[in-house]
C-alpha positions in Angstrom: 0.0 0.0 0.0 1.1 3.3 -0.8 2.4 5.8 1.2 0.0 9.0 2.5 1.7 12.2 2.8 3.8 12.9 5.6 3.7 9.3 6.3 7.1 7.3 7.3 8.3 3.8 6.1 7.3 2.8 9.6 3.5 3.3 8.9 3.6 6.3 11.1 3.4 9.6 10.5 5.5 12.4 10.9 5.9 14.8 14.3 3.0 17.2 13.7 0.9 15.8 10.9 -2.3 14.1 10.9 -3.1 10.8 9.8 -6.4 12.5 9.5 -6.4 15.6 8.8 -10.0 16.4 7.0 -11.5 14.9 10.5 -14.5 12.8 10.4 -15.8 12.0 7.2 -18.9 13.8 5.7 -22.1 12.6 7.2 -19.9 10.8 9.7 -22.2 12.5 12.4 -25.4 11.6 11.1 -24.8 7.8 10.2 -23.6 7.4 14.4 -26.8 9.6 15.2 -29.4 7.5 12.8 -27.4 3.9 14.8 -27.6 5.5 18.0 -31.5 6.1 17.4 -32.1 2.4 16.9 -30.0 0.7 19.2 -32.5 -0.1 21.3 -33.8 -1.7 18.3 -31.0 -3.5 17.8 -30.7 -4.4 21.8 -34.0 -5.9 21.3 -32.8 -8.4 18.6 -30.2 -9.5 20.8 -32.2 -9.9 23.6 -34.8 -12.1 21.0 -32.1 -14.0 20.3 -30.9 -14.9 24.0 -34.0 -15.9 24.8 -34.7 -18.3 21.4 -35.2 -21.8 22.5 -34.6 -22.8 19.4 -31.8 -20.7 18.7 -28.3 -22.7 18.9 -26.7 -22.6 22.1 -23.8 -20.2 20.4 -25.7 -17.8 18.8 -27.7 -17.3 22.5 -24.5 -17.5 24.0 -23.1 -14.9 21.5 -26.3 -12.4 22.1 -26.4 -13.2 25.5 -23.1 -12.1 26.2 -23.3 -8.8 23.8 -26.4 -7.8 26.0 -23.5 -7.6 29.0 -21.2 -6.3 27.2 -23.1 -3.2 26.4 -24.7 -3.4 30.2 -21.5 -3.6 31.8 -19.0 -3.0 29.3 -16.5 -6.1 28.2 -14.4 -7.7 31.1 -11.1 -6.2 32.2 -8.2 -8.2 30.9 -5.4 -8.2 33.8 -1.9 -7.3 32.0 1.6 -8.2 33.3 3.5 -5.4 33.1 8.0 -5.3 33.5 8.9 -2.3 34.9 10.3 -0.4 32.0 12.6 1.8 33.8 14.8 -1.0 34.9 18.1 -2.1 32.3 18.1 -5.9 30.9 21.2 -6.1 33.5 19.2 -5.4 36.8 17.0 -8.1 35.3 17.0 -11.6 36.8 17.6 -14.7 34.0 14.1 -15.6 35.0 13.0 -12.1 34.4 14.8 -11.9 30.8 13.0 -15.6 30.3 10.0 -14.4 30.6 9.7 -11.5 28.4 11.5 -13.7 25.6 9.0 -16.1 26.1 5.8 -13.5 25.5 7.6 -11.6 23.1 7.7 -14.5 20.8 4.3 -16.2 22.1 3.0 -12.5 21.2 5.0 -13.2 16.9 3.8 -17.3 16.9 0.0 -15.2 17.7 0.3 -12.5 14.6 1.5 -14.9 12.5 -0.8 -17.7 13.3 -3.8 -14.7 12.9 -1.7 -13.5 9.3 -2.4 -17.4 8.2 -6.1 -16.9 8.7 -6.5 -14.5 6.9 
Protein backbone atom coordinates (compact mmCIF):
# COMPACT_ATOMS: atom_id res chain seq x y z
CA UNK A 1 0.00 0.00 0.00
CA UNK A 2 1.15 3.26 -0.78
CA UNK A 3 2.37 5.85 1.20
CA UNK A 4 0.02 9.00 2.49
CA UNK A 5 1.66 12.24 2.77
CA UNK A 6 3.79 12.86 5.57
CA UNK A 7 3.68 9.25 6.30
CA UNK A 8 7.06 7.30 7.28
CA UNK A 9 8.30 3.77 6.07
CA UNK A 10 7.28 2.77 9.58
CA UNK A 11 3.46 3.29 8.88
CA UNK A 12 3.63 6.26 11.11
CA UNK A 13 3.38 9.63 10.48
CA UNK A 14 5.48 12.37 10.91
CA UNK A 15 5.91 14.81 14.28
CA UNK A 16 2.98 17.23 13.72
CA UNK A 17 0.88 15.82 10.92
CA UNK A 18 -2.28 14.13 10.91
CA UNK A 19 -3.08 10.81 9.77
CA UNK A 20 -6.45 12.50 9.49
CA UNK A 21 -6.44 15.56 8.78
CA UNK A 22 -10.04 16.38 7.04
CA UNK A 23 -11.53 14.95 10.50
CA UNK A 24 -14.45 12.80 10.41
CA UNK A 25 -15.84 12.03 7.23
CA UNK A 26 -18.91 13.80 5.71
CA UNK A 27 -22.11 12.62 7.19
CA UNK A 28 -19.87 10.76 9.74
CA UNK A 29 -22.18 12.47 12.43
CA UNK A 30 -25.36 11.59 11.08
CA UNK A 31 -24.77 7.83 10.23
CA UNK A 32 -23.64 7.44 14.44
CA UNK A 33 -26.83 9.56 15.18
CA UNK A 34 -29.38 7.45 12.77
CA UNK A 35 -27.40 3.86 14.82
CA UNK A 36 -27.61 5.54 18.01
CA UNK A 37 -31.51 6.09 17.36
CA UNK A 38 -32.07 2.40 16.88
CA UNK A 39 -29.97 0.71 19.20
CA UNK A 40 -32.54 -0.13 21.29
CA UNK A 41 -33.81 -1.71 18.34
CA UNK A 42 -31.05 -3.48 17.78
CA UNK A 43 -30.73 -4.38 21.82
CA UNK A 44 -33.98 -5.92 21.26
CA UNK A 45 -32.76 -8.41 18.55
CA UNK A 46 -30.24 -9.45 20.75
CA UNK A 47 -32.23 -9.93 23.55
CA UNK A 48 -34.79 -12.15 21.03
CA UNK A 49 -32.10 -13.95 20.27
CA UNK A 50 -30.91 -14.86 24.02
CA UNK A 51 -33.98 -15.88 24.75
CA UNK A 52 -34.72 -18.25 21.44
CA UNK A 53 -35.16 -21.84 22.52
CA UNK A 54 -34.57 -22.81 19.39
CA UNK A 55 -31.81 -20.75 18.69
CA UNK A 56 -28.34 -22.71 18.89
CA UNK A 57 -26.65 -22.58 22.05
CA UNK A 58 -23.77 -20.19 20.36
CA UNK A 59 -25.68 -17.79 18.76
CA UNK A 60 -27.72 -17.30 22.47
CA UNK A 61 -24.47 -17.50 24.00
CA UNK A 62 -23.13 -14.88 21.47
CA UNK A 63 -26.35 -12.38 22.12
CA UNK A 64 -26.40 -13.23 25.46
CA UNK A 65 -23.05 -12.14 26.16
CA UNK A 66 -23.27 -8.77 23.75
CA UNK A 67 -26.36 -7.83 26.05
CA UNK A 68 -23.48 -7.62 29.03
CA UNK A 69 -21.19 -6.30 27.23
CA UNK A 70 -23.08 -3.17 26.36
CA UNK A 71 -24.69 -3.37 30.24
CA UNK A 72 -21.50 -3.58 31.76
CA UNK A 73 -18.95 -3.01 29.29
CA UNK A 74 -16.48 -6.12 28.23
CA UNK A 75 -14.38 -7.72 31.12
CA UNK A 76 -11.10 -6.18 32.19
CA UNK A 77 -8.24 -8.16 30.90
CA UNK A 78 -5.42 -8.24 33.83
CA UNK A 79 -1.87 -7.31 32.00
CA UNK A 80 1.62 -8.17 33.34
CA UNK A 81 3.55 -5.36 33.11
CA UNK A 82 7.97 -5.34 33.47
CA UNK A 83 8.95 -2.28 34.85
CA UNK A 84 10.27 -0.45 31.95
CA UNK A 85 12.55 1.79 33.83
CA UNK A 86 14.83 -0.99 34.90
CA UNK A 87 18.11 -2.12 32.35
CA UNK A 88 18.06 -5.94 30.92
CA UNK A 89 21.15 -6.12 33.46
CA UNK A 90 19.18 -5.40 36.79
CA UNK A 91 17.01 -8.07 35.33
CA UNK A 92 17.00 -11.65 36.76
CA UNK A 93 17.60 -14.66 34.01
CA UNK A 94 14.13 -15.64 34.98
CA UNK A 95 12.95 -12.08 34.42
CA UNK A 96 14.77 -11.90 30.77
CA UNK A 97 13.03 -15.60 30.28
CA UNK A 98 9.98 -14.43 30.55
CA UNK A 99 9.69 -11.47 28.44
CA UNK A 100 11.53 -13.69 25.57
CA UNK A 101 9.05 -16.12 26.08
CA UNK A 102 5.83 -13.45 25.54
CA UNK A 103 7.60 -11.59 23.13
CA UNK A 104 7.68 -14.50 20.81
CA UNK A 105 4.34 -16.24 22.07
CA UNK A 106 2.99 -12.47 21.18
CA UNK A 107 5.04 -13.24 16.91
CA UNK A 108 3.75 -17.30 16.87
CA UNK A 109 0.01 -15.16 17.67
CA UNK A 110 0.32 -12.48 14.57
CA UNK A 111 1.54 -14.89 12.50
CA UNK A 112 -0.80 -17.74 13.33
CA UNK A 113 -3.78 -14.67 12.92
CA UNK A 114 -1.74 -13.52 9.31
CA UNK A 115 -2.42 -17.43 8.22
CA UNK A 116 -6.05 -16.93 8.67
CA UNK A 117 -6.50 -14.55 6.89
Amino acid sequence: MPLRKGQTNSGSFKKGVSGNPSGLPKGGLALRHAARERSLDALNVLIKVMEDEGATNRDRAYAANCVLDRAFGKPRQEVDMVDKTRKAEELSDEQLVQIISGAAQGARDAYDKAKLN
